[in-house]
TORDOKOL-12378 format. One line per field, with one value per residue (C-alpha): residue in three letters; x, y, z. Coordinates in pm, whole numbers. Each point is the difference from the previous one (the first is absolute). Layout:
<atoms>
r [ALA;...] $
x [X;...] $
y [Y;...] $
z [Z;...] $
</atoms>
This chain:
<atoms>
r [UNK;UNK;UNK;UNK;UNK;UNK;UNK;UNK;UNK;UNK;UNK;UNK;UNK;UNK;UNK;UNK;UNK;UNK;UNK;UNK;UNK;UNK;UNK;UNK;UNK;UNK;UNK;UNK;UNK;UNK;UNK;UNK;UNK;UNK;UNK;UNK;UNK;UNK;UNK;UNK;UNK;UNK;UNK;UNK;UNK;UNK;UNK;UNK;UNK;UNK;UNK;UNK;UNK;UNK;UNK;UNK;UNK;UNK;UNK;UNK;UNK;UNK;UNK;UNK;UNK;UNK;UNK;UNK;UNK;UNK;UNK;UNK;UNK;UNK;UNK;UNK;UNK;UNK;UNK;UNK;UNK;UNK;UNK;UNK;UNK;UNK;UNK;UNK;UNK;UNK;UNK;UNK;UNK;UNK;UNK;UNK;UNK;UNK;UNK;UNK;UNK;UNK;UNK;UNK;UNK;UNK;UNK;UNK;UNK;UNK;UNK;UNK;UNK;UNK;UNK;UNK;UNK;UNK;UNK;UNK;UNK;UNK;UNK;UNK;UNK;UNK;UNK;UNK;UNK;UNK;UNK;UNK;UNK;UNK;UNK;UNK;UNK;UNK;UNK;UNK;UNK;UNK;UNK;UNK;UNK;UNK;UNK;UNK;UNK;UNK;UNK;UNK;UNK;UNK;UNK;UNK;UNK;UNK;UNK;UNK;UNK;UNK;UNK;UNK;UNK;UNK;UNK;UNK;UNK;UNK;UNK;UNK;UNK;UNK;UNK;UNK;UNK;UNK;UNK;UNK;UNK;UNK;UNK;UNK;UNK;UNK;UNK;UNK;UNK;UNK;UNK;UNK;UNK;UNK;UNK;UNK;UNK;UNK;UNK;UNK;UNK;UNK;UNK;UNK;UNK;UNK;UNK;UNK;UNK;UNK;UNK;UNK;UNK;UNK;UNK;UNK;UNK;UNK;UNK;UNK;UNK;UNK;UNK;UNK;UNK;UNK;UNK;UNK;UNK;UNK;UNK;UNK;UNK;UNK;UNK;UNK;UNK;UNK;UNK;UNK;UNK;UNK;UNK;UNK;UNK;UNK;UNK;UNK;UNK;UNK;UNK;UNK;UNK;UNK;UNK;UNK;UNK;UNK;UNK;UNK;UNK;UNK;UNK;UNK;UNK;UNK;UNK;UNK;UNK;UNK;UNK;UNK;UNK;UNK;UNK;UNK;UNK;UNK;UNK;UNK;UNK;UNK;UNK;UNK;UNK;UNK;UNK;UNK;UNK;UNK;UNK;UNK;UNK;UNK;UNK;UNK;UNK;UNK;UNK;UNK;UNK;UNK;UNK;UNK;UNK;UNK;UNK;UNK;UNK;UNK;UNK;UNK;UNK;UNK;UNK;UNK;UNK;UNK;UNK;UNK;UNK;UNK;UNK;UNK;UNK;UNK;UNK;UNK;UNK;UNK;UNK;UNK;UNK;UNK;UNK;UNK;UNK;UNK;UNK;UNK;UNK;UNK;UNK;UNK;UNK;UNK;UNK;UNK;UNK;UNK;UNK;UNK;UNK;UNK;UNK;UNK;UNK;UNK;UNK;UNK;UNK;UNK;UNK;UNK;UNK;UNK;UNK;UNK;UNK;UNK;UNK;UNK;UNK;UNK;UNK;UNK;UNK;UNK;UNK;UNK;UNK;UNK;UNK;UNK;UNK;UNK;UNK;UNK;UNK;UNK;UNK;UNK;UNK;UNK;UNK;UNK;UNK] $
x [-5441;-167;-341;161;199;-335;-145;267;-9;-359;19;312;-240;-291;201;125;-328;-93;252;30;-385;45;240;-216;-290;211;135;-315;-51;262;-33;-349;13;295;-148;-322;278;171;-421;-43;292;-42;-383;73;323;-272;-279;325;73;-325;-27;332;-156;-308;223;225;-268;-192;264;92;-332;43;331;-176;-284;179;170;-242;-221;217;153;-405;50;91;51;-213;221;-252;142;-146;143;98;-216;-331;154;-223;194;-192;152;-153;220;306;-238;-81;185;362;117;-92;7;234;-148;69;183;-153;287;-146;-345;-21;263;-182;31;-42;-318;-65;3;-168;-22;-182;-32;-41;-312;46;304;-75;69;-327;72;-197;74;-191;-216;139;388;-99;-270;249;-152;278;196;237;54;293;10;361;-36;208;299;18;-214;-182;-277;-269;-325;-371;-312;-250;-250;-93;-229;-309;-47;296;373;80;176;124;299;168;341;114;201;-107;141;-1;-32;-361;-134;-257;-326;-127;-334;-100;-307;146;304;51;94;357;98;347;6;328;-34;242;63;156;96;7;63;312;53;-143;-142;14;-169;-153;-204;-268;-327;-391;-106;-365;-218;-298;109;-156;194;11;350;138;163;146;13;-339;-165;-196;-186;-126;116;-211;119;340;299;159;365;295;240;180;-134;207;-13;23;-126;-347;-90;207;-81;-144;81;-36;226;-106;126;-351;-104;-283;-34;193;145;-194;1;192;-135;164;-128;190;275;-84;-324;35;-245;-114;-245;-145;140;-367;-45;330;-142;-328;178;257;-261;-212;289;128;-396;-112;294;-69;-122;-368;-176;-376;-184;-334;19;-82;148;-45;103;2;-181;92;-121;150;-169;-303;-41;57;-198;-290;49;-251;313;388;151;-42;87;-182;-84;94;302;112;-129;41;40;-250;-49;-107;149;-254;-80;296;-60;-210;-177;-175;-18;-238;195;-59;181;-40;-33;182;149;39;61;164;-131;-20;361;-57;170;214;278;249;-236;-103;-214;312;208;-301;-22;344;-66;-153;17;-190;-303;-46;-370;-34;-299;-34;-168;-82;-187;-176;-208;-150;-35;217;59;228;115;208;302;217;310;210;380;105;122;194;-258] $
y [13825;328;-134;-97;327;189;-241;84;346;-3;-174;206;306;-122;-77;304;186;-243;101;355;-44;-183;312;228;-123;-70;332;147;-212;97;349;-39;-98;228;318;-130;-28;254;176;-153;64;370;-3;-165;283;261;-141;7;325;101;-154;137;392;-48;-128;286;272;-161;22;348;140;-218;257;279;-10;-87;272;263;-111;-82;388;38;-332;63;-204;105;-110;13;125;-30;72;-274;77;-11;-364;-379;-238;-270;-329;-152;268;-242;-280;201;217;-171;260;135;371;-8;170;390;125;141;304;116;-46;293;-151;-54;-388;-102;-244;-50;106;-24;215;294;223;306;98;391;220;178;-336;-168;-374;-304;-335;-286;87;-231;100;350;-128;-10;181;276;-73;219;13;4;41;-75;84;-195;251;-83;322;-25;213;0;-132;68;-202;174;-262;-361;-169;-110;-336;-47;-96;370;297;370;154;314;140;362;76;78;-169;-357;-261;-210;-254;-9;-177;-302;-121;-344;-87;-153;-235;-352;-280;-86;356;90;203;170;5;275;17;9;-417;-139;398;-33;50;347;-43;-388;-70;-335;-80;-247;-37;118;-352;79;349;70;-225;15;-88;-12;151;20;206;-84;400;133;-399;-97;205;-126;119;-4;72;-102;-71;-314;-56;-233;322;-111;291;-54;152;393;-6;84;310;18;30;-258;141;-115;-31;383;85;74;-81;-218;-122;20;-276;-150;-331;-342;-350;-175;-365;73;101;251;135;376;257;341;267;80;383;126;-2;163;286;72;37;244;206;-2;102;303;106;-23;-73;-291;-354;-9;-362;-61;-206;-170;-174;-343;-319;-236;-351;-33;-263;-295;-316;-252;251;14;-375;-12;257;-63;377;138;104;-74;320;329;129;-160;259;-198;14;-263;-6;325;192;209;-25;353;279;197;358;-111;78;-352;-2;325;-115;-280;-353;-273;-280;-270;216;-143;286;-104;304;362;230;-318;-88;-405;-134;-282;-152;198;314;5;286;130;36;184;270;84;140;253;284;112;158;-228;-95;-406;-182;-303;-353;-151;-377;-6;-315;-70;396;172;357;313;211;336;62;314;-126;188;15;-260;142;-209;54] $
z [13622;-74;162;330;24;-62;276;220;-107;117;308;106;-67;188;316;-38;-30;339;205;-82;71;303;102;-80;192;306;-16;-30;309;197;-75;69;334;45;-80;226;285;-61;22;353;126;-62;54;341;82;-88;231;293;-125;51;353;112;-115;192;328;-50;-83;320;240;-138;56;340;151;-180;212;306;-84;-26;313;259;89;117;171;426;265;370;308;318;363;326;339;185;295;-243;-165;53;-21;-221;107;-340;-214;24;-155;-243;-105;42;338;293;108;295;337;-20;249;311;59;-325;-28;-259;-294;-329;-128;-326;9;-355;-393;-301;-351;-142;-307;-142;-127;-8;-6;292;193;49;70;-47;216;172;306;196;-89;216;259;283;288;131;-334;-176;-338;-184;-390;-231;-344;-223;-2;384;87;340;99;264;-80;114;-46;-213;16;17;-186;138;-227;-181;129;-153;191;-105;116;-36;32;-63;-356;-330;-351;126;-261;-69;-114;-312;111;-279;-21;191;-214;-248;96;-66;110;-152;-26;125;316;218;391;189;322;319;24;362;109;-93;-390;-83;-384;-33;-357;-75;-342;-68;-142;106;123;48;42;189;291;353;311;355;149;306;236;330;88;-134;-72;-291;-327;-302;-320;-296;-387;97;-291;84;-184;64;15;324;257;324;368;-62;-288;68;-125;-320;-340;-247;-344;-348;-336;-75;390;115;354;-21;314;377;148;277;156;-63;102;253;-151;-326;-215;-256;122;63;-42;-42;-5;-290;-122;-60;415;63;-309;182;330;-159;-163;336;195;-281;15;341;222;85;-157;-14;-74;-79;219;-4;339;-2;28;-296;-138;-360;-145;-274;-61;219;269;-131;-36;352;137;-253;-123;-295;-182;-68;16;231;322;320;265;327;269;219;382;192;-296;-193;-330;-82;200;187;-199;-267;-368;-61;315;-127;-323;134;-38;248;130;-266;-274;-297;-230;-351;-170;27;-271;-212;40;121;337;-40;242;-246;-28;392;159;199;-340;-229;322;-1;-358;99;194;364;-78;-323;-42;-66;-147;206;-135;295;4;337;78;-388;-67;-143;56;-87;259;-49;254;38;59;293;142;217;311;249;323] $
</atoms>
C-alpha cells in the first residue's frame, strides 16, 4: 500500500509539475505575444501620431504663410473708354463672355476690360505683374490692395524679354513680399499660388507641388500673340484666369517665382517665372529707372543630339547661329556682329560654362549684366575659335 501511494504520490506531483509547466509556458506565451501587441499597437499610434504632427505643423506653416504674403498681394482691374474698345468676337470662345457694345452717347465711360494680380516688392508701392496683364493700349490701371484700397497706377516699364512689368502707385508703408531663391527647387516641393481667380476672387490660394523646373514653352496670347519662355517652374497649383501675375511662394513664404501661363491641353499644368528674372528687373528698375537686359543679337537654335544626327552636326550640344527665311541671324552692328560671329557658327561655350538645351545661350546672357565682357567658343567649319563680345542693352528699336 505504501508503494502505490508513493506512486501516486509521484505521479500526482509530476502532473502537477506538467501542468503548472504547461501554464507557465502558455502564459509566458500569451503574455508574450501580448506585450508584442500591446508594442505595435503603440509603435503604430506613434508612427500616426507622428503623421498627424507633420499634417498639422504643414498646414500651420500653410495659413501662416498665406497669412503673411497675401496683405502685399493686389488685384489690377484694367479700364478703357468705350470709344477706344475692339470687340474680339473670339473673347466669348474663350474666355466664357462677351464685352457688350459700349454705348455711342458716351463714348468717353471707362469699361472694365480685364484683371489680373500683382505684388509688392517695395514699400513705396513698386508693383510687379505679367506684361501682358498691363499691355492694353489706352488702358487704365486700377490697383485694390487687399483691405479694398484702390489707387491709380502707372507703368514704369515693360520688359523687353520676359512676361515681366513694374508698376507704381503713390503711398508709403505698403506691405511686401520677401524674394526666395529659384536655383535650387525641386520637384515635389510644396508650393502656394495667390491670386485674383477668374477676376473675380481677390486672393484665391491654391497649393500643390513644383512638377518640373527649368521648363521651356511656347505661350500664347490672343492680345499681344506668342513668346517663348525659357527657365519656367511648372506646378499643378491650379492657376486660373486672373491669376497671372501673382505670387508663387514656398513653405518659408518666399516668392520664388510669378505666376504665368496655364495650358489649355491640360489640367494641372500652370506655370511661372522664375523669381531670379523678376529680382534683376527690380534691381534694374531701383538703379536705373528702368529694366535694362543684355543682348548679344543673334538668333540661335540650341543643339542636342537627335539634331545633330539629323543635320550631321560635329557636335551634340551648343547654340546654332541661323534664323529662319527673311530673318537675320546676327543683327547688323549688334554686340555679336562686332564681335565677329557668322551665320553657322556653332557656340559651345561662354567663359567655359557649356551650352546645353537646359543651359541655352539666351539663359547664360541673362546672367549678366550690359557691358559684361564674354569669352566665346565658337566651332566654325572644323576650327575652332574664341571670340570676345561686350555685351550691350537691348533696346526695343
Amino acid at each position: 500500500m505504501e508503494n502505490k501511494q508513493s506512486t501516486t504520490l509521484v505521479v500526482l506531483l509530476a502532473i502537477t509539475v506538467l501542468i503548472s509547466t504547461s501554464f507557465g509556458v502558455l502564459g509566458g506565451f500569451f503574455a508574450n505575444q501580448y506585450f508584442s501587441l500591446s508594442s505595435n499597437l503603440f509603435s503604430s499610434a506613434s508612427k500616426v501620431d507622428k503623421n498627424i504632427v507633420q499634417m498639422i505643423e504643414e498646414e500651420s506653416s500653410a495659413i501662416s504663410v498665406v497669412d503673411r504674403v497675401t496683405p502685399a498681394v493686389v488685384s489690377i482691374v484694367i479700364k478703357k473708354k468705350a470709344k477706344d474698345i475692339q470687340i474680339n468676337p473670339m473673347n466669348g470662345f474663350f474666355f466664357g463672355q462677351v464685352p457688350s457694345e459700349p454705348k455711342i452717347e458716351d463714348p468717353d465711360r471707362l469699361v472694365e476690360v480685364g484683371a489680373g494680380t500683382g505684388f509688392f516688392v517695395t514699400s513705396d508701392g513698386y508693383i510687379v505683374t505679367n506684361r501682358h496683364v498691363v499691355e492694353e493700349e489706352n488702358g487704365f490701371f486700377t490697383v485694390v490692395t487687399n483691405d479694398d484700397q484702390e489707387y491709380e497706377a502707372q507703368i514704369i516699364d515693360i520688359d523687353p524679354f520676359f512676361d515681366i512689368a513694374i508698376l507704381k502707385i503713390e503711398g508709403e508703408n505698403f506691405p511686401t513680399v520677401v524674394f526666395g531663391d529659384a536655383d535650387n527647387l525641386e520637384v515635389g516641393q510644396t508650393v502656394i499660388a495667390i491670386g485674383n481667380a477668374l477676376s473675380q476672387y481677390q486672393n484665391t490660394v491654391t497649393k500643390g507641388v513644383i512638377s518640373g523646373v527649368n521648363r521651356r514653352l511656347e505661350t500664347y496670347d490672343y492680345s499681344t500673340g506668342g513668346e517663348i519662355i525659357e527657365g519656367a517652374i511648372q506646378t499643378d497649383a491650379a492657376i486660373n484666369l486672373g491669376n497671372s501675375g501673382g505670387p508663387l511662394i514656398n513653405l518659408l513664404g518666399e516668392v520664388i517665382g510669378m505666376n504665368t501661363a496655364v495650358s489649355s491641353d491640360g489640367q494641372g499644368l500652370g506655370f511661372a517665372i522664375p523669381v531670379n528674372e523678376i529680382k534683376q528687373a527690380v534691381e534694374s528698375v531701383k538703379k536705373d529707372g528702368r529694366i535694362i537686359r543684355p543682348w548679344l543679337g543673334v538668333r540661335f537654335l540650341m543643339i542636342n543630339k537627335e539634331y545633330a544626327e539629323e543635320e550631321s552636326l560635329p557636335v551634340e550640344v551648343g547654340a546654332l547661329i541661323s534664323a529662319d527665311e527673311g530673318d537675320e541671324a546676327i543683327v547688323k552692328d549688334g554686340p555679336a556682329d562686332k564681335a565677329g560671329l557668322k551665320t553657322g557658327d556653332i557656340v559651345t561655350k561662354v567663359d567655359d560654362e557649356i551650352l546645353t538645351d537646359e543651359n541655352s545661350l539666351s539663359k547664360v546672357v541673362r546672367e549678366h549684366l550690359s557691358g559684361d565682357v564674354l569669352k566665346l567658343t565658337v566651332l566654325r567649319d572644323e576650327e575652332t575659335l574664341e571670340l570676345s563680345v561686350t555685351l550691350e542693352e537691348y533696346k526695343e528699336e
